[in-house]
C-alpha positions as CSV (number, residue, x, y, z in Angstrom):
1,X,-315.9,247.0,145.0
2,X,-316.6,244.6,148.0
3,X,-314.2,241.4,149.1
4,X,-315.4,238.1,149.0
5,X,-313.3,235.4,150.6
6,X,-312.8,232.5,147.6
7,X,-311.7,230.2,149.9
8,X,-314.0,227.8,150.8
9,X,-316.0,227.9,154.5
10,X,-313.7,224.7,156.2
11,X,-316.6,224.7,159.1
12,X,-318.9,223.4,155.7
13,X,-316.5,222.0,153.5
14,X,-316.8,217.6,153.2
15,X,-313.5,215.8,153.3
16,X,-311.5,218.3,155.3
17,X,-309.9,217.7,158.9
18,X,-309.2,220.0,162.0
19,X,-307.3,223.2,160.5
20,X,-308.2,222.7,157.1
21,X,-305.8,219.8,156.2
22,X,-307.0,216.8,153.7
23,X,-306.7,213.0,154.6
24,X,-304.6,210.8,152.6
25,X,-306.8,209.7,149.6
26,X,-309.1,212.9,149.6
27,X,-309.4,215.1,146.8
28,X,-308.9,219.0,148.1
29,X,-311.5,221.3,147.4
30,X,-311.6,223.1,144.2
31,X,-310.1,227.2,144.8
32,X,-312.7,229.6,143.3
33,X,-312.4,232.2,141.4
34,X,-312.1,235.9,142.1
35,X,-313.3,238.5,139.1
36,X,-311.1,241.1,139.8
37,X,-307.7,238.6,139.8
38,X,-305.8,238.2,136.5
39,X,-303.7,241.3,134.1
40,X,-305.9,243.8,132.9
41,X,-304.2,245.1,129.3
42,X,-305.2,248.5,128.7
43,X,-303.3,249.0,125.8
44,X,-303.2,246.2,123.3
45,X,-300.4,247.1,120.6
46,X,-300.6,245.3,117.0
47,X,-298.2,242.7,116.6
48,X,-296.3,241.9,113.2
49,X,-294.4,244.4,110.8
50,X,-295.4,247.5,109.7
51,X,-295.4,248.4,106.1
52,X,-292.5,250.6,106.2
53,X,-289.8,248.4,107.6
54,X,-290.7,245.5,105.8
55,X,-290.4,247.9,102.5
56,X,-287.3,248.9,103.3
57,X,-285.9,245.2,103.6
58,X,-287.4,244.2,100.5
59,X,-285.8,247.0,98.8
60,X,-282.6,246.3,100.4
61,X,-282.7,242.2,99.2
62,X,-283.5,243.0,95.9
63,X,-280.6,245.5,95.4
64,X,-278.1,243.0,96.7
65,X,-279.5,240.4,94.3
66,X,-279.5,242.9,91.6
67,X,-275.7,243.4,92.7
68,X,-274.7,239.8,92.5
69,X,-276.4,239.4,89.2
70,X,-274.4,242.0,87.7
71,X,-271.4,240.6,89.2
72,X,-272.0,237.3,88.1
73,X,-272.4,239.1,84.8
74,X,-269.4,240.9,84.6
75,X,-267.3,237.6,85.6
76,X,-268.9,236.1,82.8
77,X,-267.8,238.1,80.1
């Protein structure tokens, strides 16, 4: 892997004063981009629920509704 500088050359860059600093009114020059910057993911896991869990929820709503329905039942009568 070789190193390049992104920084622009200031010895070739317009609009830039001694040391590198930009006049009042002068747009900077644009930073480039380096290839090997940014997070490389590796592992990308799948995001949402799984089956199971999700299941076991469902089940566990619809026996607590069940439950109230048969207690609304039994008051009832």
């Amino acid at each position: 892997m070789s190193y390049t500088n992104p920084d622009p050359d200031p010895d070739r860059t317009p609009g830039l004063e001694p040391g590198g600093g930009v006049p009042p009114g002068e747009t900077p020059p644009a930073e480039s981009s380096m290839p090997e910057a940014g997070p490389q993911e590796v592992h990308n896991p799948p995001k949402g629920w799984a089956k199971g869990p999700l299941a076991l929820i469902l089940a566990l709503v619809v026996l607590v509704a069940i439950g109230f329905l048969a207690y609304a039942i039994v008051l009832m009568l």
